[in-house]
Each structure stands twice: as structure tokens, then as C-alpha cells.
C-alpha positions as CSV (number, residue, x, y, z in Angstrom):
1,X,51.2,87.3,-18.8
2,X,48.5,85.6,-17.3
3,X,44.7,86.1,-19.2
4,X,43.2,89.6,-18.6
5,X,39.2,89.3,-17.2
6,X,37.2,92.1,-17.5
7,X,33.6,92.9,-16.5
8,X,31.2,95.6,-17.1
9,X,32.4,97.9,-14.6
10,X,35.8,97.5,-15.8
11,X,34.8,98.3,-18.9
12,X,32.9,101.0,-17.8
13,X,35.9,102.6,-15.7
14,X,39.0,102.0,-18.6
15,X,37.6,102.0,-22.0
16,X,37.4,106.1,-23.0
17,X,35.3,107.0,-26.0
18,X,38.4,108.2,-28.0
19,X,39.9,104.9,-27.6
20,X,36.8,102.9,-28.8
21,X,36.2,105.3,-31.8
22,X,39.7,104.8,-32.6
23,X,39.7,101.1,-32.2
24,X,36.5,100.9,-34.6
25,X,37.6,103.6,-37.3
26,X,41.0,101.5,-37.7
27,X,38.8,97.9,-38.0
28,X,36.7,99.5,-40.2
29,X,39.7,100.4,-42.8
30,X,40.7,97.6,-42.3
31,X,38.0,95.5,-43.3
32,X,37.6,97.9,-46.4
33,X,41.6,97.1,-46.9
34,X,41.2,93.4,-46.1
35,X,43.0,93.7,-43.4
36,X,40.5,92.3,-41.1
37,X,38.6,89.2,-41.9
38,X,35.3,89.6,-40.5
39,X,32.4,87.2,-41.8
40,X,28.9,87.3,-41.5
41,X,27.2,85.9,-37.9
42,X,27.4,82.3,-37.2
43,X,24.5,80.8,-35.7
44,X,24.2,77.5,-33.6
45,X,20.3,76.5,-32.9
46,X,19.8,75.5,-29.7
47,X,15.8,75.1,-30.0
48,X,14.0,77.7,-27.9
49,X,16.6,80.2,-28.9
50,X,20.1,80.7,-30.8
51,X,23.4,81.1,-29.5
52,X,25.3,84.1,-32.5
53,X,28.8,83.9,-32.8
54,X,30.7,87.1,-34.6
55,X,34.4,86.5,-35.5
56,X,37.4,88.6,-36.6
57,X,40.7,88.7,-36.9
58,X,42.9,91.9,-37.0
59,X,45.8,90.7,-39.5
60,X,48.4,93.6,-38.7
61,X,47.7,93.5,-35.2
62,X,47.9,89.2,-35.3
63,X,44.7,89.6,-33.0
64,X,42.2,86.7,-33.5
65,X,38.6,86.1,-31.4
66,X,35.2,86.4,-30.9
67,X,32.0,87.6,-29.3
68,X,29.0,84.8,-28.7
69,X,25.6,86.0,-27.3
70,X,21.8,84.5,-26.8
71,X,18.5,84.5,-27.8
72,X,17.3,82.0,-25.6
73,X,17.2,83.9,-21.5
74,X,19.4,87.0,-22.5
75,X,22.6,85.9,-20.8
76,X,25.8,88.0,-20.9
77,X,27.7,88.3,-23.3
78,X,31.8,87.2,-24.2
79,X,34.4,88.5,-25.8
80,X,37.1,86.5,-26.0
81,X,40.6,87.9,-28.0
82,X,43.9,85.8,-29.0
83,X,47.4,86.5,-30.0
84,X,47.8,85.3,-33.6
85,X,51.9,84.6,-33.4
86,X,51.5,82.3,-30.3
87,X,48.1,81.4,-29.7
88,X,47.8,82.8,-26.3
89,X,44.8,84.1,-24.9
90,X,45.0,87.2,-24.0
91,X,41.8,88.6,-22.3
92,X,38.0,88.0,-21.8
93,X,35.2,90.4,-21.1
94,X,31.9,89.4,-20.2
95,X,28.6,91.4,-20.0
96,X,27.0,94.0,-22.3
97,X,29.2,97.0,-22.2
98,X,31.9,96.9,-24.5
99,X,29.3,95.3,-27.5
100,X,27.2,98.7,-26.5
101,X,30.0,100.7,-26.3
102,X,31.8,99.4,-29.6
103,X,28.1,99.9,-31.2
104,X,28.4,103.8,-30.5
105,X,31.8,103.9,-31.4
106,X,30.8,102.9,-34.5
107,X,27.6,105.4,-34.7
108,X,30.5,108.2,-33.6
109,X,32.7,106.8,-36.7
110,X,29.2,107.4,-39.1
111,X,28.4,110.5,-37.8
112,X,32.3,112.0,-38.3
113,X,32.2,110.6,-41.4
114,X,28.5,111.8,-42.9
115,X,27.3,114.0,-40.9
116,X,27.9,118.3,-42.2
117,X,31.3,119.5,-40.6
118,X,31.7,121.0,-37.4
119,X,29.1,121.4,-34.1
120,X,25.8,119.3,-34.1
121,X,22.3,119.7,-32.6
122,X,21.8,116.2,-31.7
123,X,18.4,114.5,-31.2
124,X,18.1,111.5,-29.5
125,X,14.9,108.8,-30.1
126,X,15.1,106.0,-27.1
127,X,17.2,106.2,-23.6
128,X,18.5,103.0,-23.1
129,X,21.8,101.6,-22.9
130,X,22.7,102.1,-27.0
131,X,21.1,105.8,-27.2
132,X,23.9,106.6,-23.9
133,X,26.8,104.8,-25.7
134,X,25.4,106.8,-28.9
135,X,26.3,110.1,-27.1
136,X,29.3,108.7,-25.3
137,X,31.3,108.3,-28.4
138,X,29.8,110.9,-30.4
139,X,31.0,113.3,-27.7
140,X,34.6,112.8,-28.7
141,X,34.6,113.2,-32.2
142,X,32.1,116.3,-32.2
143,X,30.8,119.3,-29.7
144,X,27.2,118.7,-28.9
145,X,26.0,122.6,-28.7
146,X,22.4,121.2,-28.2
147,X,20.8,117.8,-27.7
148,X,17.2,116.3,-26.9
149,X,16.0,113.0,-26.2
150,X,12.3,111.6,-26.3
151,X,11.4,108.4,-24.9
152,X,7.9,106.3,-24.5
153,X,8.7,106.4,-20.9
154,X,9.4,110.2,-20.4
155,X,11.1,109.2,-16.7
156,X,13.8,107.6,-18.9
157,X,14.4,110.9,-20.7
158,X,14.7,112.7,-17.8
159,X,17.2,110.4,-16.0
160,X,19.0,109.9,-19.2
161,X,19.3,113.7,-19.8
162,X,20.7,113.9,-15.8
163,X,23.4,111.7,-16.1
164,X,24.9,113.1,-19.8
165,X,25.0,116.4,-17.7
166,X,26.5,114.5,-14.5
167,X,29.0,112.4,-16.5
168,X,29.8,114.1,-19.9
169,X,28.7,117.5,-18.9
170,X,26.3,117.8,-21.7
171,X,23.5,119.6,-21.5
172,X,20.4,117.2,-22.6
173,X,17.0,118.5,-23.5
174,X,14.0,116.1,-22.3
175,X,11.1,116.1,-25.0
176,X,7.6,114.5,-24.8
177,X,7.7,113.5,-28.4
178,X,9.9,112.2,-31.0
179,X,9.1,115.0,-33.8
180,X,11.0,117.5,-31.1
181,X,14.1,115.3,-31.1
182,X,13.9,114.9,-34.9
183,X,13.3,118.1,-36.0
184,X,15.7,121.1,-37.1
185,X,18.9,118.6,-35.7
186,X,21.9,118.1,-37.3
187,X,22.3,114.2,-36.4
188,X,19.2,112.0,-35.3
189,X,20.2,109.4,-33.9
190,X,17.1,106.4,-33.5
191,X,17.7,103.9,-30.9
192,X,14.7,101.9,-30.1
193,X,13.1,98.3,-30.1
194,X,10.0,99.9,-31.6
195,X,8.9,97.7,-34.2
196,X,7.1,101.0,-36.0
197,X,8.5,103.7,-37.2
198,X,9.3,106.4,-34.1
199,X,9.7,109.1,-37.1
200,X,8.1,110.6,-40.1
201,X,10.0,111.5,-42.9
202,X,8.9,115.2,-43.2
203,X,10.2,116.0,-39.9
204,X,14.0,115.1,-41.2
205,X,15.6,118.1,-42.9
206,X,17.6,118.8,-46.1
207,X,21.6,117.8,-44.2
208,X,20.3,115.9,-41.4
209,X,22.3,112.7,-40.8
210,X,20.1,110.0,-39.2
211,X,21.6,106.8,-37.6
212,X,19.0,103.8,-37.0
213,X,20.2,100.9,-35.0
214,X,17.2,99.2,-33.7
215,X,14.6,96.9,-36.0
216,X,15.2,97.3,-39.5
217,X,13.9,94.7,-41.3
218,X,10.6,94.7,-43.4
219,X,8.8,93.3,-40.8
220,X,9.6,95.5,-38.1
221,X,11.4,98.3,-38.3
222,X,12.3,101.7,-36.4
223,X,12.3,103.9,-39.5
224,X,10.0,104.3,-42.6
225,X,10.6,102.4,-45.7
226,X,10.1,106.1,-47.3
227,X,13.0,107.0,-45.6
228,X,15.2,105.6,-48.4
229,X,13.6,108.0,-51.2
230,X,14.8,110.7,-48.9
231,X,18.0,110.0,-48.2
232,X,21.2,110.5,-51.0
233,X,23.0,108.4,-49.1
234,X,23.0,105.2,-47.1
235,X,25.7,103.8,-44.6
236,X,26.3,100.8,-43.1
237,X,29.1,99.4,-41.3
238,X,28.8,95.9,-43.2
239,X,27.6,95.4,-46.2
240,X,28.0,91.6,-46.3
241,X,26.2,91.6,-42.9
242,X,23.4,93.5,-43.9
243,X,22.8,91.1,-47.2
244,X,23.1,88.0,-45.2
245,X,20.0,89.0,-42.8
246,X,17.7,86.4,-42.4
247,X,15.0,88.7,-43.6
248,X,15.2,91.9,-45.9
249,X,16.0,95.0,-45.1
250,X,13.6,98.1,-45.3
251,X,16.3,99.9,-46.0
252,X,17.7,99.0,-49.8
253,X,20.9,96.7,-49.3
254,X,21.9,97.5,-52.9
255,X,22.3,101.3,-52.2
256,X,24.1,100.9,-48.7
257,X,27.7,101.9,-49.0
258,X,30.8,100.5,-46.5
259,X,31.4,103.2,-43.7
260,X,35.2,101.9,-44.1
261,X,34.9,103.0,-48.1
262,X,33.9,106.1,-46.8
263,X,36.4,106.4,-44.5
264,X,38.9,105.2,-47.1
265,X,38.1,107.9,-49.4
266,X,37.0,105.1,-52.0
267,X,33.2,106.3,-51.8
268,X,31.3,109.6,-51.1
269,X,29.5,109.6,-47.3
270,X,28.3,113.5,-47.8
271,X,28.9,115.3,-51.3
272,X,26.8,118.7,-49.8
273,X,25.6,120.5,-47.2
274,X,21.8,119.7,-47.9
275,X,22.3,115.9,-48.2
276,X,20.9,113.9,-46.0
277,X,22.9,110.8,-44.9
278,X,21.9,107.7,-43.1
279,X,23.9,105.0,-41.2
280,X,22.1,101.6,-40.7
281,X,23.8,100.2,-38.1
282,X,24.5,96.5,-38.1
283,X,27.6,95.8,-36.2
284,X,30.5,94.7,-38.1
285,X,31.9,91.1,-36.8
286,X,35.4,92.1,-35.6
287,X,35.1,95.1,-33.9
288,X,34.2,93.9,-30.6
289,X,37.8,91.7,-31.1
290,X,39.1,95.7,-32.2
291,X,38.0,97.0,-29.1
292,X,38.9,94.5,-26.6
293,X,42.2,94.5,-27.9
294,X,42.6,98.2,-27.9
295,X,41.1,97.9,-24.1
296,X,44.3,95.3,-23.7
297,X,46.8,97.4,-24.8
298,X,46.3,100.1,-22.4
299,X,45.9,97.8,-19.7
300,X,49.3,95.9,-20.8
301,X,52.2,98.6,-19.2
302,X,50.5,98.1,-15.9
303,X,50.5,94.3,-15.6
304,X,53.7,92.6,-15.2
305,X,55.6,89.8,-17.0
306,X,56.4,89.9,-21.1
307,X,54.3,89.5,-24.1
């Protein structure tokens, strides 16, 4: 079978949410289970800028490969995957969408697994490319009765909250300021580059589940370092990721529990209703490999020749 090459769009048009979420959920047990090695980010200095390697390899599936991105001009990014019995490559995507569509598979994953049972009022902080892929996963593993987005740019709210009723028929509430998206909501879900925190604490109530994915170090940071006296609990989908950051966390490392122990049963993500939860959103190495290999197998019956 000759290499599969995939781009955005084809991303865009073949990967469904409940494939992604189920592509991240099992590489997420699996790292819990050791079942998929998946070390920290690898990262070659190139002078003005880095290029970031993250690795995994999916033992069961005998899937090995890798995604590499910049920090020098913001090129786009690869994902390369491998067969682990012969060595073969198997397929390569390049450009953003599957990373940004993996990372809201994984915020879908958090919120199934934390957030209170059943329906959710969602709010939404930041209309960019992660808060879409946010609501595009999170759309197949619960029904959004109510949702609002703020932005800095409140055009972007408005297109954003156009196209979720266009493409996923959801009806999306533009807000002029983040307190309406934060408060009374079920899940918050903060994706920004803000450097300052979009939120205040008071505004989160008891049972809201908050995800954070954009700067969260002690430095610069999206959310308040008071959120952590807040919350009962605190996600992430790598611990080992999260303690190897360059810089601290605001967030306490020490308290952050596996979203694949969760998922395993071997810790608590919510123990009661009022609880409020909280995913900090690293990206676990691997499931970018997870997802590009889920993406292959559903492309496999169509193309001809074995393997």
C-alpha cells in the first residue's frame, strides 16, 4: 500500500469528532496502562527559534511516529505514523488540523470525564481555531442546550457563532465580555493567547468544569493562580509533560491528576455535583500518532493493495 498524504482539508473532510475522541480516550488509557510510550517534548535549537518533536508509540496497535513543529516562522506542521511489525510508513499529514483537532478531542475526553452528567451550558473564552475544535469534539460526547462565546475581537464571536450553527447546528450565543461566557455554565472552556487572566474566579460556580489550554505558566498565563484554591480537582492529560515545562506552572503540578487515571477508574475526576473540576491542557505526546492512525484506518478499505 503505497504512503497515505493528507492535508488540512482532508483532514477537515474525513476525520469525525467521534472518531478523534475515540482515538484520544483509547491513547490516554493507554498511556495510564503503559501501553503507549509517550515521553516528554524533544527539542532541537535551531537559534532564532526551536523545532519540538512529540513521539509515541501505540504498543497494541504496533503504531510508532511523530509530530515536529516550529518556533522559528510558524511553518506547518507533520505527523508522520509507522507500522511497528514491518517498518512501513504508512501515512503523513501536514498542516494544523489534526494537532487542533486531536487537542479538542482531548478537551471532549476531560469534559466527559469531569464535567456533572448529562446536558451542558457551555461558555466559550477565544474564537480561534482551538475554541472551534473545542466545540467540535465536545459536541459528540455531550448535547450543548446553550453555549456563548466572547472574544477581544467581537467580529470573531460573531463569525464563530455562525458557522457552529452552519456546520454543527448549534446554536452559539455572541457575548461582549468574558464574565457572560463564564458565568452560570456548566463547562468553561478558555482558549486564548492572553497572557492575563480572561477570568475571575468569583464568576466560576460551585460544579463548573473549566478547561484552560492557552498560557499557563507563571509568567503568563490565561487563568488566575487563585483558581487552584477553588478548584477540588485538577486534570491534565500528562503529568510528566506538565512537570517537564521549561517554566512552572501556575497551576500546582503536584495536585494535577492523569485524565487517563480518571478514565481508568484509578483516580476521582468529579466526586459531587458542586465540585468544580479543571483540565489543564497540555497535549499528551502520542496522540497526534493516535489520531492519524485512527484517520488511517478508515481510510484503509477504500485504498487498494494489502497491509
Amino acid at each position: 500500500m503505497s504512503v497515505l498524504l493528507l492535508d488540512d482539508d482532508d483532514v477537515r473532510s474525513l476525520l469525525d469528532a467521534p472518531t478523534a475522541v475515540r482515538a484520544v480516550r483509547n491513547a490516554l488509557t493507554a498511556a495510564h496502562e503503559g501501553a503507549l510510550h509517550a515521553p516528554p517534548r524533544v527539542h532541537a535549537d535551531l537559534g532564532d527559534g526551536r523545532l519540538v518533536f512529540t513521539a509515541g508509540h501505540l504498543r497494541a496497535e504496533k503504531l510508532f511516529g511523530f509530530r515536529a513543529y516550529d518556533t522559528l516562522v510558524g511553518a506547518e506542521q507533520l505527523v508522520a505514523l509507522w507500522d511497528g511489525d514491518g517498518g512501513r510508513l504508512r501515512a503523513v499529514v501536514h498542516g494544523d488540523e489534526l494537532g487542533a483537532r486531536r487537542t479538542g478531542a482531548i478537551g471532549a475526553v476531560a469534559v466527559d470525564t469531569a464535567a456533572r452528567p448529562g446536558p451542558i451550558r457551555l461558555g466559550m473564552v477565544g474564537a480561534g481555531r482551538h475554541a472551534w475544535t473545542q466545540l467540535w469534539a465536545i459536541c459528540a460526547v455531550r448535547q450543548v442546550v446553550e453555549a456563548t462565546v466572547a472574544s477581544r475581537r467581537p467580529e470573531r464571536a460573531q463569525a464563530f457563532a455562525q458557522r457552529a450553527a452552519e456546520e454543527l447546528g448549534v446554536r452559539v450565543r455572541a457575548v461582549p465580555r468574558a464574565e457572560e461566557a463564564v458565568r452560570d455554565h456548566d463547562v468553561v472552556v478558555l482558549a486564548t493567547n492572553s497572557t492575563t487572566p480572561v477570568l475571575d474566579v468569583e464568576w466560576i460556580a460551585p460544579g463548573t468544569h473549566v478547561t484552560t489550554l492557552g498560557p499557563k505558566t507563571v509568567s503568563r498565563h490565561e487563568v488566575p493562580a487563585a483558581l487552584a484554591e477553588r478548584a477540588d480537582v485538577i486534570l491534565t492529560d500528562s503529568v510528566a509533560q506538565a512537570a517537564a515545562y521549561g517554566e512552572p506552572h501556575v497551576l500546582p503540578v503536584e495536585r494535577m491528576i492523569g485524565l487517563g487515571a480518571a478514565l481508568a477508574g484509578a483516580a476521582a475526576g468529579r466526586s459531587s455535583p458542586d465540585e468544580i473540576t479543571v483540565f489543564c491542557s497540555v497535549g499528551l505526546a502520542g496522540t497526534e500518532v493516535a489520531v492519524a492512525a485512527a484517520l488511517w484506518e478508515v481510510l484503509r478499505p477504500a485504498r487498494r493493495g494489502p497491509g
